[in-house]
N, C-alpha and C positions, 0 to 999 in steps of 0.2 A: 516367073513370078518373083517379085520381087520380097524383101523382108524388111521388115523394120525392125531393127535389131533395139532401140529405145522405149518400145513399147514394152510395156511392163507384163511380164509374162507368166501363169497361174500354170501348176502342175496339170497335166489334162485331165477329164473327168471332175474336177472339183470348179466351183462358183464361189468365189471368197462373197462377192456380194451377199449370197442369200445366208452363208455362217451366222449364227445368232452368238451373241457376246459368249454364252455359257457355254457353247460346242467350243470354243476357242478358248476357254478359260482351260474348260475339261482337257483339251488338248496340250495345251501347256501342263498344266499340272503333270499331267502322264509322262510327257519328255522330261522333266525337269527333277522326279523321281525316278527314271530308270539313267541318271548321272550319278556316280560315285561321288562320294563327299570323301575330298582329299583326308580329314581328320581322323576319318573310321580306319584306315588303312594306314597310318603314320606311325602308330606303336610295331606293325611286323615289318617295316621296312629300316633297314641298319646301311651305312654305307660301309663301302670295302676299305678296309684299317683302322675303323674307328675302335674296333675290341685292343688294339695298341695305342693309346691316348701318348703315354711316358716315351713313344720309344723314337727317336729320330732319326730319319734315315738322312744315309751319305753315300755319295760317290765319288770316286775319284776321278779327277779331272785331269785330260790325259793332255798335252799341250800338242797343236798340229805340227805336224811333222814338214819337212819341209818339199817332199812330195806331193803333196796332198793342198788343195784351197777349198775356199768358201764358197758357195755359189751364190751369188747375189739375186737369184730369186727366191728360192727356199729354204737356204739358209744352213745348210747340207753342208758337214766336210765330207768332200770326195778325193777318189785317189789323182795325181796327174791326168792318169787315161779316160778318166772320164768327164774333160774339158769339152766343151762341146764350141766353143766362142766365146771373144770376149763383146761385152755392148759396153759402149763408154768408159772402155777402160775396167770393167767390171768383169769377171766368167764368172760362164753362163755352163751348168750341167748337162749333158745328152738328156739326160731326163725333163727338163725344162725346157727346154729347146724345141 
């Protein structure tokens, strides 16, 4: 048997045909109340470090070492040993590889 996968297709048991406008309205209404309205919940949600507004972080930046490259796909310093190839003159990490 064949399918036609274009044909437009209705949950089974239900007839959208015979639905009268106010079973669809009622319907909507019902789904569109059990949604969370993003604004009711926006006062207990805080993001992580925002209670330190004043305080700026740093790190120190450590310069590669000359063992160690870049890998031209992820972007990873790694150590020598974990060269895996180079592509176009580029290495490439065992990890990406």
């Amino acid at each position: 048997m064949s399918t036609d996968y274009d044909a437009p297709r209705h949950p089974a048991g239900s007839d959208l045909a015979e639905d009268s406008l106010e079973e669809l309205t009622a319907r909507r209404t019902t789904a569109q109340s059990a949604l969370v309205d993003v604004d009711e919940n926006e006062s207990g949600f805080e993001l992580p470090g925002a209670e330190l507004p004043d305080e700026e972080l740093t790190v120190p930046v450590v310069p590669m070492r000359g063992d160690e490259f870049r890998c031209s796909s992820c972007f990873l310093v790694h150590h020598r040993s974990q060269l895996a190839r180079e592509k176009n003159g580029a290495p490439i990490c065992r990890e990406c590889d």
